[in-house]
VMD Tcl script that builds the backbone (N, CA, C; Angstrom):
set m [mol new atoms 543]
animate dup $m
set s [atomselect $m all]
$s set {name element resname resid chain x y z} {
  {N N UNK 1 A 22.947 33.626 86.818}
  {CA C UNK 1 A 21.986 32.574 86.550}
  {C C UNK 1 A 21.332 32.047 87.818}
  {N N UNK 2 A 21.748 32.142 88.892}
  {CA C UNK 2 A 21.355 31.282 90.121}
  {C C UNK 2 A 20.114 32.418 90.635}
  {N N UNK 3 A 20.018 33.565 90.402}
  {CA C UNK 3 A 18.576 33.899 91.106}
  {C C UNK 3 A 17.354 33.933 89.586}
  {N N UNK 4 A 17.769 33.222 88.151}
  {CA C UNK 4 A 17.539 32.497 87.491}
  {C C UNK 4 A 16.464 31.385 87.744}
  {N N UNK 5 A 17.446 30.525 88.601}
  {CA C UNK 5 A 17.309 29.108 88.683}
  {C C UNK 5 A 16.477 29.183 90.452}
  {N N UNK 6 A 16.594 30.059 90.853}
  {CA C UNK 6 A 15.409 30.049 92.111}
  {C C UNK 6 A 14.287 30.046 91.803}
  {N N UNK 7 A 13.529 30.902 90.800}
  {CA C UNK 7 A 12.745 30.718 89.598}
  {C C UNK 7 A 12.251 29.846 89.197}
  {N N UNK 8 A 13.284 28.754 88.955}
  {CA C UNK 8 A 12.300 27.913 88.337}
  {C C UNK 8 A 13.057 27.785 86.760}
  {N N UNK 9 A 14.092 28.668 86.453}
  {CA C UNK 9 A 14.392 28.884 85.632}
  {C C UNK 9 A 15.771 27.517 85.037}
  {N N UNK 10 A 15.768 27.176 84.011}
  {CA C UNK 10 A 16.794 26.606 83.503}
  {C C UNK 10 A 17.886 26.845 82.500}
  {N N UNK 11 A 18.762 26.326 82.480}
  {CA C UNK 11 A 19.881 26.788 81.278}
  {C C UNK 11 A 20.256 25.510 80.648}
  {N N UNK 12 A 20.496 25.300 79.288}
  {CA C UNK 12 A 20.758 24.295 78.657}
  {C C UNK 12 A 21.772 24.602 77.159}
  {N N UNK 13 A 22.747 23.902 76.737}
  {CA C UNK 13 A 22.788 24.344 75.556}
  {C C UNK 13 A 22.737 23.787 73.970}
  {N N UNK 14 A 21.258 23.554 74.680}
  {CA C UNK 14 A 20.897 22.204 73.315}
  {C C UNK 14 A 19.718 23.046 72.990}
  {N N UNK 15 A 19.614 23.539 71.609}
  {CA C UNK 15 A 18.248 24.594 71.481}
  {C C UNK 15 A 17.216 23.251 71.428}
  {N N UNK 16 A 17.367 21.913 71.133}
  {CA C UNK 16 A 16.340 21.263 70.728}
  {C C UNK 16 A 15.777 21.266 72.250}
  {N N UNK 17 A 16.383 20.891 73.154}
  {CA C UNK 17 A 15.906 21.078 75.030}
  {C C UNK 17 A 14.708 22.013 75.192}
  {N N UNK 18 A 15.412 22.961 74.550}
  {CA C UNK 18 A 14.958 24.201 74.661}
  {C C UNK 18 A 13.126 23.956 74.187}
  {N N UNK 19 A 12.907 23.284 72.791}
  {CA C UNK 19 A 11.382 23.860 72.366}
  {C C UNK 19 A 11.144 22.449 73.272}
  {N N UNK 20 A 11.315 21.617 73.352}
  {CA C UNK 20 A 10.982 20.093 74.013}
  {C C UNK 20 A 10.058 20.640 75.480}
  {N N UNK 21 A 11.089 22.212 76.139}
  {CA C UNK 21 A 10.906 22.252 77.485}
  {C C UNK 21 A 9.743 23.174 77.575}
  {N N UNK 22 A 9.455 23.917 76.194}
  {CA C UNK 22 A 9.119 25.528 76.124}
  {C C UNK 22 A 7.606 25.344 75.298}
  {N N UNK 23 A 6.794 26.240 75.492}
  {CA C UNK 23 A 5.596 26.751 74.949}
  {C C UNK 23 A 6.366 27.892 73.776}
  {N N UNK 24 A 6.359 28.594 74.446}
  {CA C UNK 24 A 6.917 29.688 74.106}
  {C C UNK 24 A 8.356 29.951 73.243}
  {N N UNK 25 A 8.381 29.866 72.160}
  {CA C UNK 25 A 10.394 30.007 71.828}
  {C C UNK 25 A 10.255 31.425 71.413}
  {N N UNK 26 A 11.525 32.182 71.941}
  {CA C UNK 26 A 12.722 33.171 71.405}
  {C C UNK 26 A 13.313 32.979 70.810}
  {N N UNK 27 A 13.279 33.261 69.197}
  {CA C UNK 27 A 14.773 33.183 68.405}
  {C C UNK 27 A 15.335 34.315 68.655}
  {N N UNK 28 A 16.718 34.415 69.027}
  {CA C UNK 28 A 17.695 35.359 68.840}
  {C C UNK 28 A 18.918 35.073 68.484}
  {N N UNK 29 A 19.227 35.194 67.217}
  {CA C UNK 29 A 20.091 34.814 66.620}
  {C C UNK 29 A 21.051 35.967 65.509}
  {N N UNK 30 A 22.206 35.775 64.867}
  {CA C UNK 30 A 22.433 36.402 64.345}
  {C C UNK 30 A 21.791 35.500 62.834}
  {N N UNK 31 A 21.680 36.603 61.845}
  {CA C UNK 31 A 20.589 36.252 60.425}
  {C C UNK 31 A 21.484 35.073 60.114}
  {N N UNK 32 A 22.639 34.732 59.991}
  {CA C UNK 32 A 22.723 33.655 59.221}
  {C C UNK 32 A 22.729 32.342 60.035}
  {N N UNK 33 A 23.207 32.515 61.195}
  {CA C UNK 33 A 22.834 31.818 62.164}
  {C C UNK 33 A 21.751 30.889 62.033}
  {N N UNK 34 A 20.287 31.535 61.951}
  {CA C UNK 34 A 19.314 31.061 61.896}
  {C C UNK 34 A 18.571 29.956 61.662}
  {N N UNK 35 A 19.423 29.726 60.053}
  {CA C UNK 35 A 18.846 28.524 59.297}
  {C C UNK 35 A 18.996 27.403 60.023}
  {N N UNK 36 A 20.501 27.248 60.529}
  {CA C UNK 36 A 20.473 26.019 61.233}
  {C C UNK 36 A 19.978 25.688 62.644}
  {N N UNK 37 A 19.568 26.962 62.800}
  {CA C UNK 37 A 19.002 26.645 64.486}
  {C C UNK 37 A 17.493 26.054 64.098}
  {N N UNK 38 A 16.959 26.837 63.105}
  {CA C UNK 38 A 15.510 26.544 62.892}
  {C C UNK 38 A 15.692 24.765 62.414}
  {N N UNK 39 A 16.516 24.298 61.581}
  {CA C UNK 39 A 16.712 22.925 61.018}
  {C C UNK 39 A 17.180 22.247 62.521}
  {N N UNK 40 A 18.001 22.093 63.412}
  {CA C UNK 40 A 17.869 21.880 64.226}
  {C C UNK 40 A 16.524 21.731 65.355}
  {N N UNK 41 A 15.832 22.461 65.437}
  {CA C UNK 41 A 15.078 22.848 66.183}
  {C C UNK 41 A 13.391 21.831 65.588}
  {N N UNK 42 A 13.498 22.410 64.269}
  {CA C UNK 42 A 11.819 21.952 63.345}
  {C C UNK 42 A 11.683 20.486 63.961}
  {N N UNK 43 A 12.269 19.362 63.676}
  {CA C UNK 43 A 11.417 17.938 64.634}
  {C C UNK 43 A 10.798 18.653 65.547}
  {N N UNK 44 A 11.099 18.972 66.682}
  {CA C UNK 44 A 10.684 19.098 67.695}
  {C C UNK 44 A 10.001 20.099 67.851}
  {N N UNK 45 A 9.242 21.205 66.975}
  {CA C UNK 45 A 8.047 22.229 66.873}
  {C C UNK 45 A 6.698 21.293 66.556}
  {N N UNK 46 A 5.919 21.407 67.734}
  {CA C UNK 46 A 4.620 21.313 67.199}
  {C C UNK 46 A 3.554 21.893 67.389}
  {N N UNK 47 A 2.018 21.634 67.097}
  {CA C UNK 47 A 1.289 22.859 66.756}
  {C C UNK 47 A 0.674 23.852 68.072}
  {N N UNK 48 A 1.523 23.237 69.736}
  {CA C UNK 48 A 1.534 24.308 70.645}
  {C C UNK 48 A 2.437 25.501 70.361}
  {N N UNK 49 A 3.740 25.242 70.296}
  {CA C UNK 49 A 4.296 25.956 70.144}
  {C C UNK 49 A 4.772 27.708 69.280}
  {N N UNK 50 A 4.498 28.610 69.945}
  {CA C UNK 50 A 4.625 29.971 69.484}
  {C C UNK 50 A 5.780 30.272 69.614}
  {N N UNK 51 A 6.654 30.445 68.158}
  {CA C UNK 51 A 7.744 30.850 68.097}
  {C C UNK 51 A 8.527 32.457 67.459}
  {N N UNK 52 A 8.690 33.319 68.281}
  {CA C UNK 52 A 9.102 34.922 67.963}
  {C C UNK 52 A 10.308 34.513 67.802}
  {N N UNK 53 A 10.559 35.409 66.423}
  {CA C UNK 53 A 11.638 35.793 66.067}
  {C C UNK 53 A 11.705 37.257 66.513}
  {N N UNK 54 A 12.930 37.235 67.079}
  {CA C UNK 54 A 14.367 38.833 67.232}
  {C C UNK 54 A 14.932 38.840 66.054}
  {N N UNK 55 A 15.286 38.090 64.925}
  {CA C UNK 55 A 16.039 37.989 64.030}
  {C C UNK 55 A 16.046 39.204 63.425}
  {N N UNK 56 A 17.244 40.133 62.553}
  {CA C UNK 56 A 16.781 41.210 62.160}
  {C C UNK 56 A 17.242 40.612 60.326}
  {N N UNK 57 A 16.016 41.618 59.887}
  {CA C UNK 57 A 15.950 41.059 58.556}
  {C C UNK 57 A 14.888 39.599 57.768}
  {N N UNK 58 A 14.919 38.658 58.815}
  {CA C UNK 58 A 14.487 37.497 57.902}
  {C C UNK 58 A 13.218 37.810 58.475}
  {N N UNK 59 A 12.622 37.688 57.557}
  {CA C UNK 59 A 10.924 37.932 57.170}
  {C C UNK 59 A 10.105 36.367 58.004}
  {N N UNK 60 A 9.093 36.886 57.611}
  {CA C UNK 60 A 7.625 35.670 58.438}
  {C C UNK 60 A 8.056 35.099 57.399}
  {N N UNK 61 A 7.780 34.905 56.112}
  {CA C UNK 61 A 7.541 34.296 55.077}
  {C C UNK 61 A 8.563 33.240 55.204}
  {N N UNK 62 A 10.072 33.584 54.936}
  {CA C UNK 62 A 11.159 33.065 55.903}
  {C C UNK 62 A 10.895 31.858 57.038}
  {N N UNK 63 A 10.846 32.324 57.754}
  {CA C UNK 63 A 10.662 31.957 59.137}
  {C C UNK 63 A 9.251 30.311 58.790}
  {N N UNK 64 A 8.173 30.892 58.307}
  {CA C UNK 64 A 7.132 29.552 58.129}
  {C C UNK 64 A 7.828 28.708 57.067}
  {N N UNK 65 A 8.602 29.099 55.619}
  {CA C UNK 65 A 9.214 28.178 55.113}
  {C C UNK 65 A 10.545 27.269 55.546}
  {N N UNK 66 A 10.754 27.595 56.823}
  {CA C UNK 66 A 11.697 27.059 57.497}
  {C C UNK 66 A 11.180 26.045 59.065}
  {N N UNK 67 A 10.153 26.291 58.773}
  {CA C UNK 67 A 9.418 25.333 60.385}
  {C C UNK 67 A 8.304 24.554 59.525}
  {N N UNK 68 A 7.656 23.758 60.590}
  {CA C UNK 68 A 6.339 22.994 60.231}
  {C C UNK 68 A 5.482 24.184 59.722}
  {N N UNK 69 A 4.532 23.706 59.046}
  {CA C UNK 69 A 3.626 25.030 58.201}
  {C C UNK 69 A 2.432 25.119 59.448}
  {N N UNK 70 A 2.396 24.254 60.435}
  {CA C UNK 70 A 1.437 24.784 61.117}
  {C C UNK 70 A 1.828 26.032 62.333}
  {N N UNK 71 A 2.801 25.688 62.665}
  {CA C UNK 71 A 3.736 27.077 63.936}
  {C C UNK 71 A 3.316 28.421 63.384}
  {N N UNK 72 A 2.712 29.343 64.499}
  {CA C UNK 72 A 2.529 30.326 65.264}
  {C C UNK 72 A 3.662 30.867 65.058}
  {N N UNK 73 A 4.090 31.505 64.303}
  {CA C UNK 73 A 5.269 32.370 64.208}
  {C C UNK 73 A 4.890 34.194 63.828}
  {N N UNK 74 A 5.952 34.925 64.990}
  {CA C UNK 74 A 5.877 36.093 65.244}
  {C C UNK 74 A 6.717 36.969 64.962}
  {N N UNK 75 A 6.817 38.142 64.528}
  {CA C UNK 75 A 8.427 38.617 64.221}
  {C C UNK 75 A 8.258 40.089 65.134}
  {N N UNK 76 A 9.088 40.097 65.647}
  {CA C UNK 76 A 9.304 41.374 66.811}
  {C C UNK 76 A 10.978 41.773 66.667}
  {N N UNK 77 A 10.474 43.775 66.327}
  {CA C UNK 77 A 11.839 44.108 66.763}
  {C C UNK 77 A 11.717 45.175 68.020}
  {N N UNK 78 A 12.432 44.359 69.288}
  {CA C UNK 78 A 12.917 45.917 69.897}
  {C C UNK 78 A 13.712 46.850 69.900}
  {N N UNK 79 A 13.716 47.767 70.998}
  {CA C UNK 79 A 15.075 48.477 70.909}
  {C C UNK 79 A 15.535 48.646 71.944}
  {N N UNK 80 A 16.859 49.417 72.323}
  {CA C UNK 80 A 17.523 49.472 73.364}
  {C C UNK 80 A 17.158 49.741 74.775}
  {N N UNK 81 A 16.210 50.949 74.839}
  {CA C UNK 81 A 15.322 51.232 75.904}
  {C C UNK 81 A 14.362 50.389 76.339}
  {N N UNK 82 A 14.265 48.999 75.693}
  {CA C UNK 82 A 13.404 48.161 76.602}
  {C C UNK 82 A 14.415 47.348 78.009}
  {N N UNK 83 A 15.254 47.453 77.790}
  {CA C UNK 83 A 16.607 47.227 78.998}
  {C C UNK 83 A 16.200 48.033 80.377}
  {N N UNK 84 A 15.436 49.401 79.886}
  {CA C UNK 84 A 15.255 50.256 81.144}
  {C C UNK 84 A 13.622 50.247 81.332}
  {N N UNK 85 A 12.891 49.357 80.686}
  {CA C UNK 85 A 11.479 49.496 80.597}
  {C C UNK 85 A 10.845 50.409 79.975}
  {N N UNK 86 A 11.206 51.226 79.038}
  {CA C UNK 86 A 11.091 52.519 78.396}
  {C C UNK 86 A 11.465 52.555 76.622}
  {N N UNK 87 A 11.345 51.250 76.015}
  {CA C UNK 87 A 11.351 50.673 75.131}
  {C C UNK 87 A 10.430 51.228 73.960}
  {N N UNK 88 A 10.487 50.948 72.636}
  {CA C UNK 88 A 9.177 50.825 71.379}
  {C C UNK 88 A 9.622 49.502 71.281}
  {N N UNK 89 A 8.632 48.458 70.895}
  {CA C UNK 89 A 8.608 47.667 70.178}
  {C C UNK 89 A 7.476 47.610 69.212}
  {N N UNK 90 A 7.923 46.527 68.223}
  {CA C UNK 90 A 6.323 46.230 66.979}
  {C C UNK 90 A 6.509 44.715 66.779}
  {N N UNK 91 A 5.349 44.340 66.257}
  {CA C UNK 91 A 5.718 42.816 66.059}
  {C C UNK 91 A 4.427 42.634 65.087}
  {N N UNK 92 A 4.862 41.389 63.902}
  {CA C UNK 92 A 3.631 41.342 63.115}
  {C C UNK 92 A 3.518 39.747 63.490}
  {N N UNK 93 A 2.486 38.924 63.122}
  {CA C UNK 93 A 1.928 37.569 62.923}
  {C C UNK 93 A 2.283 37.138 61.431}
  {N N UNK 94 A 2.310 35.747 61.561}
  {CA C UNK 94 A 2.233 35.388 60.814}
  {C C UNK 94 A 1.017 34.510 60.446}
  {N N UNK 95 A 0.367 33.439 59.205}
  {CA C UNK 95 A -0.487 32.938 59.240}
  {C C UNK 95 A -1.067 32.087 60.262}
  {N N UNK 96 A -0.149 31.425 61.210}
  {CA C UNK 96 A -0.764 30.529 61.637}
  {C C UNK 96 A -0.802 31.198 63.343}
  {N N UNK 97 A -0.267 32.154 63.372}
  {CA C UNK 97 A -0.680 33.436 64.715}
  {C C UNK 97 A -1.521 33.686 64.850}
  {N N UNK 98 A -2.973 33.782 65.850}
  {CA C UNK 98 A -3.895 34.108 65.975}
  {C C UNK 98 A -3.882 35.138 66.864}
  {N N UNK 99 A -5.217 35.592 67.237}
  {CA C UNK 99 A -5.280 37.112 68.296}
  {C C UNK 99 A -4.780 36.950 69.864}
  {N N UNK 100 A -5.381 35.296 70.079}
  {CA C UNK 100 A -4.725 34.952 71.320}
  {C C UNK 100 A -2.839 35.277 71.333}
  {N N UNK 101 A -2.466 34.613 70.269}
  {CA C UNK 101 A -0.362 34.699 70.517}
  {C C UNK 101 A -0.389 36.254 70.121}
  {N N UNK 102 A -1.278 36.581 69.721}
  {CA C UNK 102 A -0.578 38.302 69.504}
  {C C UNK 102 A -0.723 39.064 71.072}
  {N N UNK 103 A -1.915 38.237 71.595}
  {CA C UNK 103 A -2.299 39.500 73.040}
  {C C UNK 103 A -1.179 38.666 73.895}
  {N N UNK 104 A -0.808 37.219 74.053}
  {CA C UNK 104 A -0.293 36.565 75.103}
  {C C UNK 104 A 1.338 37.802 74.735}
  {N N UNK 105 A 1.781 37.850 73.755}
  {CA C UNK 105 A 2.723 38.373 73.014}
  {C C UNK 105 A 3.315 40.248 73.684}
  {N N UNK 106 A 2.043 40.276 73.345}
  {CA C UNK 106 A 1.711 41.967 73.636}
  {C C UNK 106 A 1.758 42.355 75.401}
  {N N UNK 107 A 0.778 41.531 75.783}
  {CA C UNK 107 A 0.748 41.221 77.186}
  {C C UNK 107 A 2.264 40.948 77.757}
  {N N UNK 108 A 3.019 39.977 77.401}
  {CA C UNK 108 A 4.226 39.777 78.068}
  {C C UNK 108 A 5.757 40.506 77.828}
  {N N UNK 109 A 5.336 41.479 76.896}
  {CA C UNK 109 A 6.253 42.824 76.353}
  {C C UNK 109 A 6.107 44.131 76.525}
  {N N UNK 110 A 5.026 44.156 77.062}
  {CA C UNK 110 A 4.472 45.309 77.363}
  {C C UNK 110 A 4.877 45.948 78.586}
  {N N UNK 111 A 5.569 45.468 79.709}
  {CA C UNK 111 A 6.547 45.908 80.398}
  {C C UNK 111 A 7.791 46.271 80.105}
  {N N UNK 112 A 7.841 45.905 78.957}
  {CA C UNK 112 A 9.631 46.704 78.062}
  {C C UNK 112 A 9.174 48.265 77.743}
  {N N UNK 113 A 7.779 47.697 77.754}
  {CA C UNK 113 A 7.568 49.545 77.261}
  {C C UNK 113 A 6.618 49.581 75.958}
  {N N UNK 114 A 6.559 50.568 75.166}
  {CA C UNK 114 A 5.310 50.489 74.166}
  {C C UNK 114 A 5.679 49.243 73.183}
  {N N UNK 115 A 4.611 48.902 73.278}
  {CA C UNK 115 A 4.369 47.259 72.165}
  {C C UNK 115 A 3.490 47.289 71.190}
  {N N UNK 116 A 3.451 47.217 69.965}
  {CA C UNK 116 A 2.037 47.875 68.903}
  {C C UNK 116 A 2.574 46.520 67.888}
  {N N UNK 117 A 1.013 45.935 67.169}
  {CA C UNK 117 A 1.311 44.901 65.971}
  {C C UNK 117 A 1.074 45.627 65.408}
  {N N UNK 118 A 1.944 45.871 63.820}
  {CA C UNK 118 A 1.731 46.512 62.671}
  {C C UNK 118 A 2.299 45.536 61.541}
  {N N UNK 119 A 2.278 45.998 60.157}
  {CA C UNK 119 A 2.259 45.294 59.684}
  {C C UNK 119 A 3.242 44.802 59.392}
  {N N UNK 120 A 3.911 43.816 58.645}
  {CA C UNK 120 A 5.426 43.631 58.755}
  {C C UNK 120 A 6.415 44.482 58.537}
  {N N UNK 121 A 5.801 45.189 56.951}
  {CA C UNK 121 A 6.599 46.237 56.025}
  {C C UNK 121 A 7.092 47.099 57.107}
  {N N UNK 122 A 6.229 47.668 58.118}
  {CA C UNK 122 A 6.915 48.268 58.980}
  {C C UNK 122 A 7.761 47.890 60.148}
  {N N UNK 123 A 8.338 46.580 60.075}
  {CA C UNK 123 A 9.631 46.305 61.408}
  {C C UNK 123 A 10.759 47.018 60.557}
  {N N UNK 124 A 11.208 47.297 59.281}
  {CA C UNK 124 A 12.222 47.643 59.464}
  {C C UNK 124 A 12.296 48.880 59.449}
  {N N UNK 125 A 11.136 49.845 59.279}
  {CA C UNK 125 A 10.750 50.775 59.161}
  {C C UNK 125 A 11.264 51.575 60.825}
  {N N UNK 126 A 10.797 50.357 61.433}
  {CA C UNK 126 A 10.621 50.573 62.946}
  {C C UNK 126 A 12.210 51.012 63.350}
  {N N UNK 127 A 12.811 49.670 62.708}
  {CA C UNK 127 A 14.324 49.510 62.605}
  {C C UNK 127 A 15.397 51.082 62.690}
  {N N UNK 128 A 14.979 51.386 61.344}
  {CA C UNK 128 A 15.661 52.574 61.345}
  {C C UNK 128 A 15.365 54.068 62.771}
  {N N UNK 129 A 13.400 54.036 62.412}
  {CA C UNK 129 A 13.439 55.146 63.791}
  {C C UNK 129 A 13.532 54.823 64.777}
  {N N UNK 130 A 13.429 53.750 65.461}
  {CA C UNK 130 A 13.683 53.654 67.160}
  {C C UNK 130 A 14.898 52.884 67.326}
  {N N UNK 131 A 15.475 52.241 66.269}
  {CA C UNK 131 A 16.662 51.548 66.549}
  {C C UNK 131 A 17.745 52.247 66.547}
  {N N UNK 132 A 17.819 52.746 65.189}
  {CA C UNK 132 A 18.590 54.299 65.034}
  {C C UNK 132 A 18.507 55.757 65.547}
  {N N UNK 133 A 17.041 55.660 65.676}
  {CA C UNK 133 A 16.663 56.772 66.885}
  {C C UNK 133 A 17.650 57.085 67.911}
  {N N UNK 134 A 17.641 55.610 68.757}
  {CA C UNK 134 A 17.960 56.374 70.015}
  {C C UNK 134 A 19.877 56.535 69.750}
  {N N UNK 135 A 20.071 56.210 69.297}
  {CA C UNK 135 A 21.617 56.982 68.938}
  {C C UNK 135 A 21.795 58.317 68.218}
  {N N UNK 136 A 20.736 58.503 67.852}
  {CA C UNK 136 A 20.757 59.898 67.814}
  {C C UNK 136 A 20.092 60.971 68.805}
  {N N UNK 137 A 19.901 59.966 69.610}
  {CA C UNK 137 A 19.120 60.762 70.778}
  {C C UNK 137 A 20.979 60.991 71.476}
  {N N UNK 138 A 20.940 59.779 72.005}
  {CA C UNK 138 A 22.475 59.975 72.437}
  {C C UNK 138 A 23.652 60.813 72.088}
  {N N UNK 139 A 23.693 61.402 70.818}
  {CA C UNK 139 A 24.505 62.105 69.830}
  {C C UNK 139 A 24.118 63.427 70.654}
  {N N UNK 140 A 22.877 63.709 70.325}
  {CA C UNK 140 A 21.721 64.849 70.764}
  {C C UNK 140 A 22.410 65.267 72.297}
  {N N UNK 141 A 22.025 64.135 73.563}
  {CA C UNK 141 A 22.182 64.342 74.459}
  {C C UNK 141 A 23.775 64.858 75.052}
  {N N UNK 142 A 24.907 63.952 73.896}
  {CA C UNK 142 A 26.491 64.177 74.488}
  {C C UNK 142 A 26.449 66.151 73.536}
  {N N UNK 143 A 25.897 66.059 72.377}
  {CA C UNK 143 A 25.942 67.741 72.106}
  {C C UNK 143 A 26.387 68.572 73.034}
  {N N UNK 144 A 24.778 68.070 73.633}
  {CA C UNK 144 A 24.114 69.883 74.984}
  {C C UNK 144 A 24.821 69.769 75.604}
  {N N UNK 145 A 25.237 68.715 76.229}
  {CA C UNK 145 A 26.443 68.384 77.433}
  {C C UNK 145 A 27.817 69.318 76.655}
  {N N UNK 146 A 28.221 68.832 75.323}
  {CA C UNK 146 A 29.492 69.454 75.190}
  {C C UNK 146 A 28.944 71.090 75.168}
  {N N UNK 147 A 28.018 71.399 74.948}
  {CA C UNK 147 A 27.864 73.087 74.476}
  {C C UNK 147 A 27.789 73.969 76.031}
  {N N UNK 148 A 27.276 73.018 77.521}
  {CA C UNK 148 A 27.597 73.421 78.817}
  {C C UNK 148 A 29.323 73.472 79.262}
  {N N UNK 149 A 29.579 72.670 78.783}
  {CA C UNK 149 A 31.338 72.220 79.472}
  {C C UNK 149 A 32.008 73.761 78.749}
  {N N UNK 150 A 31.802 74.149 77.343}
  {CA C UNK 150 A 32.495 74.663 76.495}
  {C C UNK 150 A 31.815 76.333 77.141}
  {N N UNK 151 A 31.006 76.224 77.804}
  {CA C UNK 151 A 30.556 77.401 78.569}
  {C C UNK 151 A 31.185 77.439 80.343}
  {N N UNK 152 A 31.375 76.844 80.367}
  {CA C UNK 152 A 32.153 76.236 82.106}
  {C C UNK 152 A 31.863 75.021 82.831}
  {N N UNK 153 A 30.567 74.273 82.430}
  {CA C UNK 153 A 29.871 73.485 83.386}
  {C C UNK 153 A 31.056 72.480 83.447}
  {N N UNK 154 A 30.944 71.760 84.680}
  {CA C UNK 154 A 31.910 70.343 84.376}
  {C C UNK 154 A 31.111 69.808 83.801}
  {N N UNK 155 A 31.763 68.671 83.175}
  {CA C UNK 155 A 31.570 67.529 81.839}
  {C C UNK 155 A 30.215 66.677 82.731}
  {N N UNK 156 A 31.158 65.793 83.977}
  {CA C UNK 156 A 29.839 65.209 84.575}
  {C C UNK 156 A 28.187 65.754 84.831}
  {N N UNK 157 A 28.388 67.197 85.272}
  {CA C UNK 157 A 26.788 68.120 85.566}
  {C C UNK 157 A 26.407 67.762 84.460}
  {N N UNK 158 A 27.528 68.661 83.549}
  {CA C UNK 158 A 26.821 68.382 82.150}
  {C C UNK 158 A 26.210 67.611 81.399}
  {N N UNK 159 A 26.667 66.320 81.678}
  {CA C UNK 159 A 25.902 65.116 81.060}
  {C C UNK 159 A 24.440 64.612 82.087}
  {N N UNK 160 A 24.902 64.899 83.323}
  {CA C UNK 160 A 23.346 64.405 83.977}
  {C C UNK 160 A 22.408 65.709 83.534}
  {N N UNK 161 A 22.594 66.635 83.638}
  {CA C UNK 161 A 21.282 67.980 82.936}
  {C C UNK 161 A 21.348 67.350 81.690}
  {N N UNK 162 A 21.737 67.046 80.830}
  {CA C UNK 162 A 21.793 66.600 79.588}
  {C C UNK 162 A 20.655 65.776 79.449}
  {N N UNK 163 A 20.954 64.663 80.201}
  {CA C UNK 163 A 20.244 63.261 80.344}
  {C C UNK 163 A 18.754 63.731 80.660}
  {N N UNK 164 A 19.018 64.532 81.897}
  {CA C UNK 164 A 17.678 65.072 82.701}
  {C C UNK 164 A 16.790 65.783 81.694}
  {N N UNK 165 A 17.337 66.631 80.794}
  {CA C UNK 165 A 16.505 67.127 79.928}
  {C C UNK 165 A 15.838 67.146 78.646}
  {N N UNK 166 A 16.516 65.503 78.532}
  {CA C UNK 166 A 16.099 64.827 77.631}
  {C C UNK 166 A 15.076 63.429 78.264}
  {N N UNK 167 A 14.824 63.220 79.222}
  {CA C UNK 167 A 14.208 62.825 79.886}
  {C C UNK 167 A 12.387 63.092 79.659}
  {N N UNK 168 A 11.800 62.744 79.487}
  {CA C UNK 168 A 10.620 63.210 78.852}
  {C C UNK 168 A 9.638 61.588 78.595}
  {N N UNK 169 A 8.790 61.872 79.043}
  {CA C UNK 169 A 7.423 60.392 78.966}
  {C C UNK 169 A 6.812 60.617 77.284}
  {N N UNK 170 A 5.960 59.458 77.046}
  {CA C UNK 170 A 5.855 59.278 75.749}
  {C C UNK 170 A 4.586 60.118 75.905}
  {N N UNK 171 A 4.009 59.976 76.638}
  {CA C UNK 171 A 2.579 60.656 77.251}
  {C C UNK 171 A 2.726 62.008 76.992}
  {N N UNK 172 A 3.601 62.900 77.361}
  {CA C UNK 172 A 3.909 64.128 77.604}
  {C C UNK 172 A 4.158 64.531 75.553}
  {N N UNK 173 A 4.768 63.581 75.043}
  {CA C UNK 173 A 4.803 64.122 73.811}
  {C C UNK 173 A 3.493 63.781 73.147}
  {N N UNK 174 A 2.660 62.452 73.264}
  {CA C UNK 174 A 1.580 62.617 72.538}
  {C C UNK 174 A 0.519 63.851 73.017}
  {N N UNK 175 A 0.685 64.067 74.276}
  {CA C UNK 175 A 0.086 65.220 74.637}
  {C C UNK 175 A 0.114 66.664 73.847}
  {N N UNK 176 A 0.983 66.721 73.296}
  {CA C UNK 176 A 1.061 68.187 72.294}
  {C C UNK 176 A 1.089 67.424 70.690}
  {N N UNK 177 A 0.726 66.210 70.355}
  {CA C UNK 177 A 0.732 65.893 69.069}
  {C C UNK 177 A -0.018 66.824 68.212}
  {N N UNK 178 A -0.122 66.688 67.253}
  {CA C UNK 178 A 1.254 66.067 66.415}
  {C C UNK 178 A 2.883 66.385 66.669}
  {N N UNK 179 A 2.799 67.560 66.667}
  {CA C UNK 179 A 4.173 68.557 66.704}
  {C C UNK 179 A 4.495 68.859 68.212}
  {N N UNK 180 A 5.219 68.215 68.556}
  {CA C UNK 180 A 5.536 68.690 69.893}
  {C C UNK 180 A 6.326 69.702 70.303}
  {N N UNK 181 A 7.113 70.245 69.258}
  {CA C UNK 181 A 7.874 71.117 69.277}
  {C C UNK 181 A 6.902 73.157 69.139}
}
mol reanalyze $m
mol bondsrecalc $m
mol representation Tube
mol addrep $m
């Protein structure tokens, strides 16, 4: 936290602090969690405030019947590879979201890696291929590794060629789209 707080940055553990201090809110919560953070939280939302949900599962619809009806509310899911900057994400609006919180939105995620608004139906859509994706990428990658070792390679080579050759830009596959194979 302290090269955090060189920043500029603060820690608190009062979520109401939190929108009091913030333009901007992050929900990340687990789903049931939620309700009471949002009931907690609603006094103190007003019509600056743009609030994204991480939540997985609870819908916009959700989310505005649980805040003031005027809040800017966003629903975004990422995935694991935004940790390394090499991420998918999607995120939809809700009614009271305009083009500005979608670009400020887009704009400030877009260093995790690809960021696209679509429509809601598709976050969980998203859910399954890039969330579940990349564990099957991982599955994929420990394979080739076991099918080198079981030929002689050591285990370690094996897993960095593994890694290495699964290694590949998003660029490089839209480049042979559709079918990259």
């Amino acid at each position: 936290l302290c090269p955090g707080q060189e920043l500029g940055c603060r820690t608190t553990h009062c979520n109401l602090e939190v929108v009091q201090r913030s333009t901007l809110v992050f929900l990340a919560t687990k789903p049931h969690v939620l309700p009471g953070v949002l009931e907690e939280i609603r006094p103190a939302v007003e019509s600056h405030h743009v609030v994204v949900s991480l939540v997985a599962g609870v819908t916009i619809q959700t989310l505005q019947r649980l805040l003031p009806p005027w809040t800017k509310v966003l629903r975004i899911m990422p995935n694991l590879p935004c940790v390394v900057q090499a991420g998918a994400m999607v995120f939809s609006r809700g009614t009271s979201a305009g083009d500005k919180e979608s670009a400020l939105l887009k704009n400030l995620l877009s260093s995790c890696g690809l960021c696209e608004e679509v429509p809601e139906s598709y976050i969980d859509i998203h859910t399954g291929l890039s969330g579940s994706g990349v564990a099957y990428v991982y599955l994929f990658a420990e394979a080739l590794a076991e099918g080198a070792v079981k030929m002689g390679m050591p285990g370690a080579l094996a897993s960095r060629i593994a890694a290495q050759t699964l290694l590949v830009r998003w660029d490089t596959l839209l480049l042979h789209s559709p079918h990259p194979s």
